[in-house]
TIFI-960617 format. One record per residue (C-alpha): residue number from 1; residue in one letter; chain; x, y, z. Coordinates in pm, whole numbers, plus 50000, padded with zeros to 5 digits. Example, Ala and Ser with C-alpha at 12.3 -4.5 7.8 and 13.67 -1.06 7.14 Angstrom:
BEGIN
NODE   volum   rolum   domi      px      py      pz
NODE       1       a      A   51230   49550   50780
NODE       2       s      A   51367   49894   50714
//
This chain:
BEGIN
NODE   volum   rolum   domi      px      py      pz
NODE       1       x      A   56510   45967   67742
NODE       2       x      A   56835   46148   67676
NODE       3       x      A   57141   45912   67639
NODE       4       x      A   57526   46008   67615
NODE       5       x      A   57869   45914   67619
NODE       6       x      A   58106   45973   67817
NODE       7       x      A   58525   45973   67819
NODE       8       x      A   58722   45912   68140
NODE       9       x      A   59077   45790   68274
NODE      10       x      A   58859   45594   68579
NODE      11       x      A   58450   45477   68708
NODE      12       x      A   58520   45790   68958
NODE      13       x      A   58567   46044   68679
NODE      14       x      A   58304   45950   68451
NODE      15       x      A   58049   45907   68759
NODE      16       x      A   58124   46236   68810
NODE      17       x      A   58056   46393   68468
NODE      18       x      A   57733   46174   68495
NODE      19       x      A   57614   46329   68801
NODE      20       x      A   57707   46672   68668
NODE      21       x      A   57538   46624   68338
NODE      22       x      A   57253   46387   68375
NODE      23       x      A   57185   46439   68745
NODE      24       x      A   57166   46159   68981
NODE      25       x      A   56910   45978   68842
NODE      26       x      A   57121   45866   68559
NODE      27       x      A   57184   45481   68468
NODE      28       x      A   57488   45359   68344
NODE      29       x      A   57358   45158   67989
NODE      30       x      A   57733   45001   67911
NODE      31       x      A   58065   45078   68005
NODE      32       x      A   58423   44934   67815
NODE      33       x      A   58798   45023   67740
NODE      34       x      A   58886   45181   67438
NODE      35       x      A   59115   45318   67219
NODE      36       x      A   59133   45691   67173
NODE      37       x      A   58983   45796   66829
NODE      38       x      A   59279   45911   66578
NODE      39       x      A   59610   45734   66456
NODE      40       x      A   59769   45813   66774
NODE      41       x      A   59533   45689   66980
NODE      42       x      A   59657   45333   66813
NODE      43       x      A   59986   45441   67066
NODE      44       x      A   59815   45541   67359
NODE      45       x      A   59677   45390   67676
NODE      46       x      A   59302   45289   67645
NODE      47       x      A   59036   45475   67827
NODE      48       x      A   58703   45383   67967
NODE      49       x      A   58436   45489   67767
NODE      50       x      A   58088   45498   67994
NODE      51       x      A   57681   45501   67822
NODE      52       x      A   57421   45666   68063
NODE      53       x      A   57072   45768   68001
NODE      54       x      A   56845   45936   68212
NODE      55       x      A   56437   46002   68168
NODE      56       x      A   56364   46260   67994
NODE      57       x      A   56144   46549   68215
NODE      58       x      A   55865   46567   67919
NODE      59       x      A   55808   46214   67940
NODE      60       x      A   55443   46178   68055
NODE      61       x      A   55392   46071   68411
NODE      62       x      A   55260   45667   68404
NODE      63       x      A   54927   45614   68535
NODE      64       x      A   54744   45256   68680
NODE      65       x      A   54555   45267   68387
NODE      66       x      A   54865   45330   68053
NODE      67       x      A   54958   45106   67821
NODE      68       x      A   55336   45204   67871
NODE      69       x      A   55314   45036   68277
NODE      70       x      A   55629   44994   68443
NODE      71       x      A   55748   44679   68320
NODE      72       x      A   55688   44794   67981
NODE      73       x      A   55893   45097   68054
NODE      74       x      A   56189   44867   68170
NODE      75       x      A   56139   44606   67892
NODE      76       x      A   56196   44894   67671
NODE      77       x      A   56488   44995   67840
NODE      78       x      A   56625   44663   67813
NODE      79       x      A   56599   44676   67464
NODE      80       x      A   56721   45032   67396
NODE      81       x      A   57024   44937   67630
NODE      82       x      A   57099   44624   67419
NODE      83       x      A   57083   44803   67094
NODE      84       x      A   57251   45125   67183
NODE      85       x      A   57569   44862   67317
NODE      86       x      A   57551   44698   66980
NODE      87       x      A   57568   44998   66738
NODE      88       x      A   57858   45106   66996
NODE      89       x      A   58024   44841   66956
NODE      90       x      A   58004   44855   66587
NODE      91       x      A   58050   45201   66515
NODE      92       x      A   58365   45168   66737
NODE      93       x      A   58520   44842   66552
NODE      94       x      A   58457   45032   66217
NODE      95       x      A   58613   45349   66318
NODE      96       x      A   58927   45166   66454
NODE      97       x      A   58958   44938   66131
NODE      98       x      A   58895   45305   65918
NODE      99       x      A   59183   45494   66135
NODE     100       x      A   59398   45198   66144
NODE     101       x      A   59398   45042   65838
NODE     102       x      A   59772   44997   65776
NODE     103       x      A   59840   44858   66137
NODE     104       x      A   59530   44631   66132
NODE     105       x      A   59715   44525   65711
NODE     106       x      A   59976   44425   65830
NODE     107       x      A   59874   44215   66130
NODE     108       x      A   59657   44032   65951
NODE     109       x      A   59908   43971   65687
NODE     110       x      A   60158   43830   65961
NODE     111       x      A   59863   43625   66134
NODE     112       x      A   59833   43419   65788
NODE     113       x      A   60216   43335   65782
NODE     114       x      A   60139   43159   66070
NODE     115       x      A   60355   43371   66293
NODE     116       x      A   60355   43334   66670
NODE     117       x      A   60072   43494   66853
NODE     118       x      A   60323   43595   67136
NODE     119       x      A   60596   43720   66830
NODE     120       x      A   60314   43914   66696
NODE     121       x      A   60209   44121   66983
NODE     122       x      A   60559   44129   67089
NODE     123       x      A   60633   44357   66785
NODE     124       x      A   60343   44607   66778
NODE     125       x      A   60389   44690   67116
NODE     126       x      A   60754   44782   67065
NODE     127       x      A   60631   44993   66764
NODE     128       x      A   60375   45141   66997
NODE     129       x      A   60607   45239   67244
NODE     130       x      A   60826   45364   66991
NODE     131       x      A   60580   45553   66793
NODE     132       x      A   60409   45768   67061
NODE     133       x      A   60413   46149   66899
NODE     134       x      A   60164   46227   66599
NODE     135       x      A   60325   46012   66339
NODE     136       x      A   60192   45954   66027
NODE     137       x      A   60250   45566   65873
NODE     138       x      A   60160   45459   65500
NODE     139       x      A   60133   45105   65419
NODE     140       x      A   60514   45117   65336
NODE     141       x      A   60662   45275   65588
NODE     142       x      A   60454   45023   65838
NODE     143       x      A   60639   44764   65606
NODE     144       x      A   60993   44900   65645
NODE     145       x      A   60917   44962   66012
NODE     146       x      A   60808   44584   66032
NODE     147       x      A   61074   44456   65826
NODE     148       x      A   61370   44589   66112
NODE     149       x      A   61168   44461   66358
NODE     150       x      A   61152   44103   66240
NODE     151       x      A   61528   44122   66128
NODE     152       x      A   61673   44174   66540
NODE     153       x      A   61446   43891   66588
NODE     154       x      A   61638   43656   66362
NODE     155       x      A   61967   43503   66525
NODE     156       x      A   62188   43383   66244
NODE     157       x      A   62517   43154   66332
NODE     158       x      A   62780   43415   66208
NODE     159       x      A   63080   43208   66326
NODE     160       x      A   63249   42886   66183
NODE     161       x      A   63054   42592   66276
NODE     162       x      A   63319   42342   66423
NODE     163       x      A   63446   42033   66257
NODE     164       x      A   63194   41821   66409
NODE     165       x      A   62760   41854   66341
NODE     166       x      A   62512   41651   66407
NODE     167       x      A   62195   41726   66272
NODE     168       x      A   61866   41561   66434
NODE     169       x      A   61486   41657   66411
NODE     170       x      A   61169   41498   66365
NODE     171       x      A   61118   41237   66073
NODE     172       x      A   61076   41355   65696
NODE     173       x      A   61201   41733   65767
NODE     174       x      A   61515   41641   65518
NODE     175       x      A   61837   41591   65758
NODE     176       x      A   61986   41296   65527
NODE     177       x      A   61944   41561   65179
NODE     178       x      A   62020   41822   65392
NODE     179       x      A   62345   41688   65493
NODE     180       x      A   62440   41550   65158
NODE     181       x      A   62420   41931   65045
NODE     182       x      A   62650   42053   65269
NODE     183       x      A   62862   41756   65233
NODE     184       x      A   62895   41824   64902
NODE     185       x      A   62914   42244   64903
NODE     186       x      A   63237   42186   65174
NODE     187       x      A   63423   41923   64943
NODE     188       x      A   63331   42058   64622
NODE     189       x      A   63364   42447   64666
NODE     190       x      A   63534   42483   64978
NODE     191       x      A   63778   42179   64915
NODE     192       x      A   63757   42039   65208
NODE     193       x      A   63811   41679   65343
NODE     194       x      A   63486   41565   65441
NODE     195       x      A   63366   41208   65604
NODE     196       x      A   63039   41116   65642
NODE     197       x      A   62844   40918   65983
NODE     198       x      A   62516   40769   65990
NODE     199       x      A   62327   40620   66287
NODE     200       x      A   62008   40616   66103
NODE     201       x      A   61983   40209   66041
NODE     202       x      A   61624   40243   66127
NODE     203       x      A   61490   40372   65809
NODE     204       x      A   61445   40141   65504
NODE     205       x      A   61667   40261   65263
NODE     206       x      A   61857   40524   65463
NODE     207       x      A   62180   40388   65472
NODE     208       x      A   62208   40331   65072
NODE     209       x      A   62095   40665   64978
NODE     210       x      A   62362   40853   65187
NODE     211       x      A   62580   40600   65074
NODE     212       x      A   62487   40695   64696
NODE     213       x      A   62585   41020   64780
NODE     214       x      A   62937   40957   64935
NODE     215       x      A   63018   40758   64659
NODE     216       x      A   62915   40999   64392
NODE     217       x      A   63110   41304   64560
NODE     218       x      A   63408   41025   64680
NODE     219       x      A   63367   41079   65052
NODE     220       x      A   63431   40802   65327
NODE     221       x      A   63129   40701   65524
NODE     222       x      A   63120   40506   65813
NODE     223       x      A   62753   40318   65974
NODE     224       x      A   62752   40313   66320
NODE     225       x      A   62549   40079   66504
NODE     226       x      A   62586   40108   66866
NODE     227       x      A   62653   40405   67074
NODE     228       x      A   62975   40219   67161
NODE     229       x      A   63078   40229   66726
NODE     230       x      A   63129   40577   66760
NODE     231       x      A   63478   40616   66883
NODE     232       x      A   63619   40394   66650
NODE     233       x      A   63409   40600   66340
NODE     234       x      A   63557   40900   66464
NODE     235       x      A   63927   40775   66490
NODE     236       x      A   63848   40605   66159
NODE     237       x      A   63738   40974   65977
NODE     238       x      A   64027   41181   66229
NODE     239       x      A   64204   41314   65872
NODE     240       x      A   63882   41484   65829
NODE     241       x      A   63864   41843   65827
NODE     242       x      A   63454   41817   65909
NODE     243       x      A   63253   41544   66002
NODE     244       x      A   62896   41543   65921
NODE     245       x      A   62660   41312   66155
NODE     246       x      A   62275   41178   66017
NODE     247       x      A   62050   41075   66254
NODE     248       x      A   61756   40859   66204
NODE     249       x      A   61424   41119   66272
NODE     250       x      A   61259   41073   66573
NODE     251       x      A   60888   41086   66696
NODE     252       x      A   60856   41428   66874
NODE     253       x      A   60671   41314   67191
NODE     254       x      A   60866   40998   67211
NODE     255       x      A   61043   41024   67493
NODE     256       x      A   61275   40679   67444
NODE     257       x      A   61331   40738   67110
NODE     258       x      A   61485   41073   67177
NODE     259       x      A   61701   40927   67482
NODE     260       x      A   61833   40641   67248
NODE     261       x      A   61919   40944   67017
NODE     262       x      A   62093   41096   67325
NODE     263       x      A   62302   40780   67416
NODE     264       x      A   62520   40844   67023
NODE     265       x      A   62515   41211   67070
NODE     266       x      A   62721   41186   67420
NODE     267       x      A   62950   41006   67258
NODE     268       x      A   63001   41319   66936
NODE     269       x      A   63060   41625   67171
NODE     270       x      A   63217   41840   67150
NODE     271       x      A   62971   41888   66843
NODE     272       x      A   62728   42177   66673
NODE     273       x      A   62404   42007   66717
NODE     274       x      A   62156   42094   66487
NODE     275       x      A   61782   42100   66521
NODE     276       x      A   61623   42074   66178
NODE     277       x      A   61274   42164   66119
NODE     278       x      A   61038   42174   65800
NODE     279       x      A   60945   42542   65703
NODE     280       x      A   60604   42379   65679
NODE     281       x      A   60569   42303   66038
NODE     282       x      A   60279   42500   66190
NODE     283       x      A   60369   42747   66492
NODE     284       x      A   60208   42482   66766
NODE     285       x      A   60409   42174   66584
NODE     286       x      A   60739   42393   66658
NODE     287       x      A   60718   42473   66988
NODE     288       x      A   60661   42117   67083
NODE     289       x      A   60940   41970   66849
NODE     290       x      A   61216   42250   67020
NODE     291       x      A   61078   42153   67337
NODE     292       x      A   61115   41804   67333
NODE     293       x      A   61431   41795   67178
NODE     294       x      A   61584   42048   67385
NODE     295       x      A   61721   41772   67623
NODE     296       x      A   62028   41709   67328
NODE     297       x      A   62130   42048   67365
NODE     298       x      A   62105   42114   67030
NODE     299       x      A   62269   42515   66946
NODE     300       x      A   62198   42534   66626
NODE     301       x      A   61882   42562   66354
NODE     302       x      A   61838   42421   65993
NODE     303       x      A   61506   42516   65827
NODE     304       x      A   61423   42322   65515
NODE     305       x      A   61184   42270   65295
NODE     306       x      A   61062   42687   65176
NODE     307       x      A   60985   42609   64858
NODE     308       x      A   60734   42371   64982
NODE     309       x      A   60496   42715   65138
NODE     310       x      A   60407   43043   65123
NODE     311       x      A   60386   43124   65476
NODE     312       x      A   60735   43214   65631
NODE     313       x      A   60624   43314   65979
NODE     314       x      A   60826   42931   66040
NODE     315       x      A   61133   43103   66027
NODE     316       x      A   61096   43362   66292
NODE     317       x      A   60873   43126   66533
NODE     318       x      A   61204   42805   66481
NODE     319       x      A   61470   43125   66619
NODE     320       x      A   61227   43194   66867
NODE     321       x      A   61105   42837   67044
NODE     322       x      A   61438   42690   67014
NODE     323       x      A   61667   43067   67105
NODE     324       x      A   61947   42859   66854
NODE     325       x      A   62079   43081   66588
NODE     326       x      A   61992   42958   66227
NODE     327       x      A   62320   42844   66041
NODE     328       x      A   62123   42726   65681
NODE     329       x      A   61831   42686   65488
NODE     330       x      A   61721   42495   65215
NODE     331       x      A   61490   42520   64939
NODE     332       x      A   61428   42235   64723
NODE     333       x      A   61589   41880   64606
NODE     334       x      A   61862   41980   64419
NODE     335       x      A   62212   41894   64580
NODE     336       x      A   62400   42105   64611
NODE     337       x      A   62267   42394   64484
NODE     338       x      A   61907   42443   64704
NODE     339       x      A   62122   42556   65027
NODE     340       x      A   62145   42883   65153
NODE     341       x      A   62353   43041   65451
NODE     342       x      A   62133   43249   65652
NODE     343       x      A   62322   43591   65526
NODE     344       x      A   62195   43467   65148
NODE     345       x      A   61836   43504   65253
NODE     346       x      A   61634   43831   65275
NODE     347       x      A   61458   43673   65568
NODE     348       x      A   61233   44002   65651
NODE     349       x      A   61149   43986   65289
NODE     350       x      A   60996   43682   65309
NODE     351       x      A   60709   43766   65569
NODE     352       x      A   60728   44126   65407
NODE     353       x      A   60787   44169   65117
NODE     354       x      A   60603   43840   64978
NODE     355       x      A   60251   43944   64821
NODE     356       x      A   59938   43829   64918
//
């Protein structure tokens, strides 16, 4: 039996080598797309790759009365088939992993920071389609190439927030010592006049321990109880230059909760509001919390909590379910110091640049 493999663009072309080559007696084993073989075949369009075998002419005629009978000659060729599509298959997975080794790196080294399946293949197809000709990549170039394209992904606030923010998010992602940090960094190092509101009166303790820290940087706070308390807070704190807003966290698939939230917050605009999510949050967990919370019209992003992981892909996947800009970051308990602006933070670095 003679078997061979065939290269076309379409079932018409290869048919037609077939016929050419094999005669019409051929049978087509296993047919699939693949990649060309080479680096730049990485960059170009796949192409259907076609297994045919036809019987060999000095194969013995069968007779009534051989051992090889006609269903043993197809049982055979059932086998054959199914082994000759096997070692295809993994001669073809080893070549690509051999000839794409830096490519295949660095994916995998994105997959385990957790980044978003859809921000993955988003960025090796522009690199594709950038990288066409005969190019030759290292490992490091692929890294530099990588790091631009994750940095145009990452929308950072560059403006001033305004006088009034209101940060909300999911329970324990760190919005009370968030705020406190950059309640402290404006009235300590930027001298402003600060004041301090907090509708979280849910909590058990959440009141006194923003209250702790007013009193310890000497800032007026005011508790609001009632959607209806928040005019008067605000006329109360009007001397204030900013006007930081906690929030108590809310479940992120309950709906009422969020609404109640939603009742306060229509009573703050005009105001940055300010989803804040835990750098910890897997890539499923984030898309549901921006979704759900979308209905506050939040514009802005606070990621907290990266000293608490090693996988950053959090960063890039919060820009990209909630399309809000990220205005700060925090990294660890220490107030004020563990708060960074987004133009502090090497953010490519971080899925880049951080080893394995």
């Amino acid at each position: 039996m003679k078997i061979r493999k065939y290269y076309a663009r379409t079932m018409r072309e290869g048919l037609q080598q077939i016929k050419e080559e094999l005669g019409p007696e051929a049978i087509i084993l296993h047919s699939r797309k693949v990649r060309r073989r080479g680096f730049r075949g990485f960059f170009m369009p796949r192409q259907l790759e076609i297994m045919a075998a036809v019987e060999d002419d000095t194969t013995p005629a069968s007779t009534p009365d051989s051992t090889f009978g006609t269903d043993h000659v197809m049982q055979e060729l059932t086998q054959l088939k199914s082994l000759v599509h096997r070692l295809v298959l993994k001669g073809e997975e080893s070549a690509e992993e051999g000839e794409n080794e830096h490519v295949l790196y660095w994916k995998r080294h994105l997959e385990q920071h957790d980044l978003a399946p859809e921000l993955l293949e988003d960025i090796f197809e522009e690199i594709r389609l950038k990288l066409q000709g005969e190019v030759q990549l290292t490992r490091e170039i692929m890294a530099l190439i990588l790091q631009k394209m994750v940095a145009k992904r990452v929308r950072i606030c560059q403006e001033k927030p305004s006088r009034l923010q209101v940060f909300i998010g999911p329970t324990g992602v760190g919005k009370t010592t968030t705020l406190a940090k950059l309640a402290a960094h404006y009235s300590i190092y930027q001298r402003e006049k600060v004041g301090l509101i907090t509708v979280d009166h849910y909590r058990i303790g959440a009141v006194e321990q923003l209250r702790t820290y007013a009193e310890i940087v000497d800032l007026p706070l005011e508790v609001v109880m009632s959607p209806r308390d928040v005019g008067p807070a605000l006329r109360r704190l009007e001397q204030c230059e900013r006007i930081l807003v906690d929030t108590a966290g809310r479940g992120t698939g309950n709906i009422v909760q969020i609404n109640e939230l939603g009742s306060y917050i229509s009573h703050l605009k005009p105001a940055d509001i300010l989803l804040t999510i835990s750098a910890t949050t897997r890539w499923q967990d984030i898309k549901y919390i921006a979704e759900s919370f979308k209905k506050l019209d939040y514009n802005r992003l606070v990621l907290t909590k990266l000293d608490e992981t090693k996988c950053f892909g959090a960063v890039l996947n919060a820009v990209y379910a909630s399309e809000a800009p990220l205005t700060y970051l925090t990294d660890g308990q220490n107030v004020p110091d563990d708060l960074k602006f987004p133009s502090e933070v090497d953010v490519p670095s971080l899925l880049i640049g951080v080893k394995d």
